[in-house]
Each structure stands twice: as structure tokens, then as C-alpha cells.
C-alpha positions as CSV (number, residue, x, y, z in Angstrom):
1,X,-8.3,38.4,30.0
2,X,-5.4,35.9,31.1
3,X,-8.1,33.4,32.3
4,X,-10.1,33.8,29.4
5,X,-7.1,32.4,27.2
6,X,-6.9,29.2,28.6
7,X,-10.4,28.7,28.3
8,X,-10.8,29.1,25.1
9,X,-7.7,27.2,24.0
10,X,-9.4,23.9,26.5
11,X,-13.0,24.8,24.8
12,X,-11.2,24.9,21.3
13,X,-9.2,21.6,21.9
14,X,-12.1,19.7,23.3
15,X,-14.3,20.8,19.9
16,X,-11.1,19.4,17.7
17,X,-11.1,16.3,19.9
18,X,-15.1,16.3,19.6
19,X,-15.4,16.9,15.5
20,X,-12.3,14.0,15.1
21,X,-13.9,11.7,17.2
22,X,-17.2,12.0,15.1
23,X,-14.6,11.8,12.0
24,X,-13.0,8.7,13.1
25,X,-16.6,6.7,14.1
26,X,-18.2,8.2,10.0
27,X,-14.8,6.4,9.0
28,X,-15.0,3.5,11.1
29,X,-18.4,2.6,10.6
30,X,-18.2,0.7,7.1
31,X,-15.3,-1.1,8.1
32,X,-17.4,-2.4,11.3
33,X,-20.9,-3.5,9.3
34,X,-18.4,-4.7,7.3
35,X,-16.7,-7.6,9.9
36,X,-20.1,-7.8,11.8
37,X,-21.9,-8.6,8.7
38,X,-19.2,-11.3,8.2
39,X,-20.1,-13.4,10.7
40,X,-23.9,-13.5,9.6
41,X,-26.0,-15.5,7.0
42,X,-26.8,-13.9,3.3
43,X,-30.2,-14.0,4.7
44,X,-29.9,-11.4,7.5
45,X,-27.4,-9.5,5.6
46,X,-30.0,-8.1,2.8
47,X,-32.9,-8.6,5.2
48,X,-34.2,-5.0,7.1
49,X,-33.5,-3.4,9.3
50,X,-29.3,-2.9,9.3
51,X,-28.0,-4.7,12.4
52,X,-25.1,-3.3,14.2
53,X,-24.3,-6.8,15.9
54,X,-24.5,-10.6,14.8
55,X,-27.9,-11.5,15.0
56,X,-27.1,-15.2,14.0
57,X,-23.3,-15.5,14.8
58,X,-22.0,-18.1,12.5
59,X,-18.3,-18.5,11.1
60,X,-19.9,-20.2,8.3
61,X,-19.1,-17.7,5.6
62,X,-15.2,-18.2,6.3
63,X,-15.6,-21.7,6.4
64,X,-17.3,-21.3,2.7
65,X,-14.3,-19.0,1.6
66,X,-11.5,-22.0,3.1
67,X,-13.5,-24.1,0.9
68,X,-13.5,-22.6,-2.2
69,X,-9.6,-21.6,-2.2
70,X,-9.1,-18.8,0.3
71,X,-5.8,-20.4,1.3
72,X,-3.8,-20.6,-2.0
73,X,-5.2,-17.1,-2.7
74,X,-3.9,-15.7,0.8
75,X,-0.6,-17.6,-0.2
76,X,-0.4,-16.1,-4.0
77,X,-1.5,-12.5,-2.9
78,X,1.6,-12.9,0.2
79,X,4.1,-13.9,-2.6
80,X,3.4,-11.5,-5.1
81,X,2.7,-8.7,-2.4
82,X,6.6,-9.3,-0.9
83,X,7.8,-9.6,-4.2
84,X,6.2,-6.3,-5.6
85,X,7.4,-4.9,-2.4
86,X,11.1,-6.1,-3.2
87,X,11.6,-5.0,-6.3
88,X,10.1,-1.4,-5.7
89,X,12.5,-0.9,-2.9
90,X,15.5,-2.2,-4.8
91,X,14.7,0.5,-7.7
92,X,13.3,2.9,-5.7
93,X,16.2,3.2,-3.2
94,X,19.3,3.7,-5.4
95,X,17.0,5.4,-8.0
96,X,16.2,8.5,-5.6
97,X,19.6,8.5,-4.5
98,X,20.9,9.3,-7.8
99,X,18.5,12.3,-8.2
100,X,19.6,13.5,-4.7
101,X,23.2,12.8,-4.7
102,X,24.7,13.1,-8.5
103,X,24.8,15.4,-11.3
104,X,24.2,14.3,-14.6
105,X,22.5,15.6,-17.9
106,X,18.7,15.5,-18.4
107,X,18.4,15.5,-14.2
108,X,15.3,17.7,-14.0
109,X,13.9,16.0,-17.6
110,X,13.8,12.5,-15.8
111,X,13.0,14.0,-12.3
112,X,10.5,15.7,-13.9
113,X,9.2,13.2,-16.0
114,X,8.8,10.7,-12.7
115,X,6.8,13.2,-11.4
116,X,4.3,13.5,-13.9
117,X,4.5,9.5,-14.0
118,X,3.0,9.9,-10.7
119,X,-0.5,11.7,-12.0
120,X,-1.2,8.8,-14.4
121,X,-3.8,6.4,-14.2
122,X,-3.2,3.1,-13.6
123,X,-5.5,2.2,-16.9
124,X,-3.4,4.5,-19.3
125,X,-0.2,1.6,-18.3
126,X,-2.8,-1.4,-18.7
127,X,-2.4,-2.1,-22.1
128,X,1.5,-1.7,-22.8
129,X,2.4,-3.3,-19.5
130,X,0.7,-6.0,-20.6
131,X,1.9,-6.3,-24.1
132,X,5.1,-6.3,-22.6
133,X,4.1,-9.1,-20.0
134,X,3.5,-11.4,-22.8
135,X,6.3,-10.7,-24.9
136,X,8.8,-11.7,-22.3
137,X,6.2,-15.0,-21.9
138,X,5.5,-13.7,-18.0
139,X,1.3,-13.7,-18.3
140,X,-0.3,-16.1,-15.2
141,X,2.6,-16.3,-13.6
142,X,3.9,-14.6,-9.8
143,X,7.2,-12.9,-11.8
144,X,5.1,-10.9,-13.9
145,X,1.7,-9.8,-11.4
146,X,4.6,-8.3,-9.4
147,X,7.4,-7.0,-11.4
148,X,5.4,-4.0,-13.0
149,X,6.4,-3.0,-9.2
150,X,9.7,-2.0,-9.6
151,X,7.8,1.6,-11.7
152,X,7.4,2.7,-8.2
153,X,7.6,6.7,-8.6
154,X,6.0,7.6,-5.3
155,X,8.8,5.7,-4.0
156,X,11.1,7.3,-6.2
157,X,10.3,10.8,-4.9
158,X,10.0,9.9,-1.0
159,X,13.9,8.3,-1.4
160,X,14.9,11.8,-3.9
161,X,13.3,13.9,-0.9
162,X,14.9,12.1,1.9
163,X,18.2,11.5,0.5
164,X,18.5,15.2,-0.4
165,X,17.5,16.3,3.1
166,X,20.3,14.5,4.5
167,X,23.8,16.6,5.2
168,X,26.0,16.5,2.6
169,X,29.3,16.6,4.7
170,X,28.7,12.5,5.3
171,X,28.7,11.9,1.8
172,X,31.6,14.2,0.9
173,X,33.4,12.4,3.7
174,X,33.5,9.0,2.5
175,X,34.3,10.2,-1.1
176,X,37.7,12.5,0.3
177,X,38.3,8.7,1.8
178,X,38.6,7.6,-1.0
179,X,35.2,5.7,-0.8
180,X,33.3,5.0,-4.7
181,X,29.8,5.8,-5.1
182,X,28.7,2.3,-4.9
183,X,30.1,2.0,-1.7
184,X,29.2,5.3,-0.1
185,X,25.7,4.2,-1.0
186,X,26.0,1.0,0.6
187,X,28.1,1.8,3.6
188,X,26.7,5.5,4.2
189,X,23.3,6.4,2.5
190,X,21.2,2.6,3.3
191,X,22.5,2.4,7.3
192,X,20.7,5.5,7.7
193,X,17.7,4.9,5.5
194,X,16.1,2.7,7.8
195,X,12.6,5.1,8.5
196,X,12.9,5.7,4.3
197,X,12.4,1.7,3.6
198,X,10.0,1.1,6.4
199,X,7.5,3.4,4.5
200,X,8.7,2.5,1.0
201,X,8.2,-1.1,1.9
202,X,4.7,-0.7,3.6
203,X,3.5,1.6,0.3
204,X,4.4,-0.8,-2.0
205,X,3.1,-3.8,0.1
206,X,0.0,-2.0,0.2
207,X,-0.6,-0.9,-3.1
208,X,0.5,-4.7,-4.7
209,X,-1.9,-6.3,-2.3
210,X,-5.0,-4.0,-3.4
211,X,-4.1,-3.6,-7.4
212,X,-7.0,-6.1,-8.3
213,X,-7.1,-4.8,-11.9
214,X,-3.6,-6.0,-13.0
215,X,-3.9,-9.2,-11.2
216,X,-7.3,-9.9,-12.8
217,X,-6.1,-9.3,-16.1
218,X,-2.6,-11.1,-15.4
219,X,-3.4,-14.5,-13.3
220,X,-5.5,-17.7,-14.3
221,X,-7.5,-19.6,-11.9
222,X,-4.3,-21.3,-10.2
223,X,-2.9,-17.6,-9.3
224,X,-5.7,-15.6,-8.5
225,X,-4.9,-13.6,-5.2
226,X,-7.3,-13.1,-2.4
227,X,-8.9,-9.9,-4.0
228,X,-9.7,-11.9,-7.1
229,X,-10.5,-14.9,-5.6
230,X,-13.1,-13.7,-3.4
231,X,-14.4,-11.1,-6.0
232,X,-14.8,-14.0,-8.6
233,X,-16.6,-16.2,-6.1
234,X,-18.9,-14.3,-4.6
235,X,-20.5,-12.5,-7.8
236,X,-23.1,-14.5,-9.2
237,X,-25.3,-13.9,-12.5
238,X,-28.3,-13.7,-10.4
239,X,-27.1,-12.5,-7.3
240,X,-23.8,-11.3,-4.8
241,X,-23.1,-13.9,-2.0
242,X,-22.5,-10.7,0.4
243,X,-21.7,-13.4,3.4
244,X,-18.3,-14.4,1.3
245,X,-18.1,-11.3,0.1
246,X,-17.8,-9.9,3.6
247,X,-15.9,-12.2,4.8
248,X,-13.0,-12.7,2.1
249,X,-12.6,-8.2,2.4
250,X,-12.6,-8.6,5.6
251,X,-9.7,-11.8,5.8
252,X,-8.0,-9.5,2.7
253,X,-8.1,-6.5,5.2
254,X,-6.4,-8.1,8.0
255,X,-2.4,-8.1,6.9
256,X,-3.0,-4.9,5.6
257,X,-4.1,-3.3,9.4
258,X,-1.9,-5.4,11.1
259,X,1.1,-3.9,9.2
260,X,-0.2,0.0,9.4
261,X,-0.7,-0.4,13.5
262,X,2.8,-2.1,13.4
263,X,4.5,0.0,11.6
264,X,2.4,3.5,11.4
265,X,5.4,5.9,13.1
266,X,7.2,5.1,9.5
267,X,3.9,6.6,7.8
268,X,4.0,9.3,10.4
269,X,8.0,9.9,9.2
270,X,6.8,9.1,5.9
271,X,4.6,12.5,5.5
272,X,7.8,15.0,6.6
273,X,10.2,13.5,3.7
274,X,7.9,16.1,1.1
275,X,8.2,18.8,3.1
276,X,12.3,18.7,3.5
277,X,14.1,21.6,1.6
278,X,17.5,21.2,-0.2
């Protein structure tokens, strides 16, 4: 029996290792027709069978998607994507803290209602974010594609959740010091938040860059980011030029995984700050 045990558990960790490796190439596999198909003609793209590798290597789709104004939409999408990513951090940061750190009344109301905030469509906040948008004279312009931003309540609740998990004897330290609650936020809460706004800034760098709704609706032709851009460009009324296509998701895809492998031990953090009692 105590060889039997080890056996198993070996047998049992090389069928986990097995079922995620078939997981990971399911997953994988879009993404990779996706950046082969890039570097191929339109032709061979909707032309039988699939092919797995570039038949007809050609860079000729991203030279198309340079032309056509792949740069100033890489440029506008970076602007707006840091600027998005800004302004959630700045509100999201001192935002949970509050919830964490103070008493006040109507705490669980507003807690709760940022919660609930959380389970709303996107398309439900279309229409009045707009309205407002245009009222404050802020439609086609970077300001107001990534100020909507700053209603950030995943962010609110990662910040609320780590915050809270952290011991309360440092904060009622610097308060018997004498120390206001300004400055024990600044002084004591941010110095150690630095995991907190590594995966509060990713998130909302992430979900500016892909919210292609609100920028279509909010930018004219001079602003459009690269989602728009390339979506606009490659649909036709007759057909889809799936070689731009390809290649602008692809180029749009880019920032995006070289940020998650850069910085994916804040996502791995990220995942424990729900799980954190008070």
C-alpha cells in the first residue's frame, strides 16, 4: 500500500499536467491561426484547406494597416489606454481605502451599491455616459474616451479587500502619532500597496484598450484607436479584408501580452485579495 500511494499521486499529476496541456493548445490555437493567418494574402486566407503555417509569407497586410493609419491609432489607443488607467487608480485607490479603513454612515449602502455596479452591463451606462460626455462638451476627444475610467468598481473592491486585509496596528500607529488620515494614507497605506496598483493598473489598462463600444460611439475619424481603426477598415459592404483584419488584432494584441507576461505575478497576487477575511 505505501508504494501504491505514490503512484497514484505521479499517475494523477501526470493526467492534470496531460488534460492542461490539451487546455492550453484548445486555447492557444485561435490566437495562433490568428498571427499565421496575418502574414498571408486574403486569398489563402478564405481559400481551403485551413493552413497551420504561411503558405505565402508576406508582411504585406501590415504594410496595408501602416498605410491606412495604424500608427496614430496605436498612438490614440496608448494615450487614452494610460489615461483610463490613471484615473481608475487614482479613484480606485483612496476609494477602497475609505471602505476598509473609516466609518461613516450609509458604508454597506455604498459598498453595496459598488458591488452591484459591478454586475451591470456595459450597455445599460452607454446612453447616460454619453449624455453626460456631451454636456460637459468632451465627445471626440482623448479626455472624455478615457475619463468614464475613473467608475472603476472592480478596482474599488480589489483596493476595499486588500486594504482591509492589512493589520490594523500600522494604521492605528501613525494616527496615536499624531499622523491625519491623509497622511497615513500617503505615508502608510500606498508604500505598501505596490502588488494592489500593479494589478489595478494592468485591469484598467486592459479593459480601456479593448472597450471598442465606447470608443466607437465617442471618437471621430482623427481619434479612432487601433480597435476601431482596424475594425472600420477592414469591413467592407461586400466583403471582410480578413488579411488586415488579422493583422491589425494581432498588432492590437501585442501590448496587451507583453504587459500580462511582464507583470502576471501581480494577476497571480491579484486573485488572493477576494479571498482575504477581515
Amino acid at each position: 500500500m505505501t508504494h501504491r500511494l505514490p503512484r497514484r499521486a505521479s499517475i494523477g499529476r501526470g493526467a492534470g499536467f496531460f488534460v492542461l496541456a490539451i487546455a492550453a493548445i484548445v486555447f492557444l490555437m485561435p490566437l495562433y491561426w490568428m498571427v499565421v493567418n496575418s502574414f498571408q494574402p486574403a486569398a489563402v486566407i478564405q481559400t481551403p484547406p485551413i493552413e497551420l503555417w504561411p503558405v505565402k509569407a508576406t508582411v504585406g497586410n501590415y504594410e496595408r494597416l501602416f498605410d491606412v493609419g495604424a500608427l496614430g491609432w496605436t498612438i490614440n489607443s496608448v494615450i487614452v489606454s494610460l489615461g483610463g488607467m490613471l484615473v481608475a487608480v487614482a479613484v480606485a485607490l483612496p476609494t477602497g481605502y475609505g471602505f476598509a479603513r473609516k466609518e461613516f454612515p450609509g458604508k454597506r449602502m455604498l459598498f453595496a451599491i459598488v458591488m452591484l455596479s459591478m454586475m451591470m452591463p456595459w450597455a445599460v451606462r452607454l446612453v447616460p455616459s454619453y449624455l453626460l460626455m456631451a454636456d460637459l462638451g468632451l465627445i471626440n476627444t482623448h479626455l472624455g474616451i478615457f475619463i468614464v475610467e475613473a467608475a472603476f468598481p472592480l478596482g474599488i473592491f480589489f483596493a476595499r479587500q486588500y486594504y482591509a486585509s492589512q493589520p490594523r496596528e500600522v494604521f492605528d500607529a501613525a494616527r496615536v502619532d499624531g499622523t491625519g488620515e491623509g497622511r497615513t494614507f500617503w505615508s502608510v497605506a500606498l508604500p505598501m500597496s505596490t502588488p494592489l496598483i500593479g494589478v489595478l493598473a494592468i485591469t484598467a489598462f486592459f479593459g480601456t484598450w479593448t472597450n471598442y463600444v465606447w470608443q466607437l460611439v465617442m471618437a471621430g475619424e482623427d481619434l479612432y484607436t487601433l480597435p476601431v481603426g482596424v475594425s472600420t477598415r477592414a469591413a467592407g459592404l461586400i466583403r471582410i479584408d480578413w488579411g488586415l483584419q488579422m493583422a491589425g488584432t494581432t498588432l492590437a494584441l501585442l501590448p496587451l501580452l507583453i504587459i500580462f507576461l511582464a507583470f502576471q505575478r501581480y494577476f497571480i497576487q491579484g486573485v488572493t485579495f477576494g479571498a482575504v477575511n477581515e
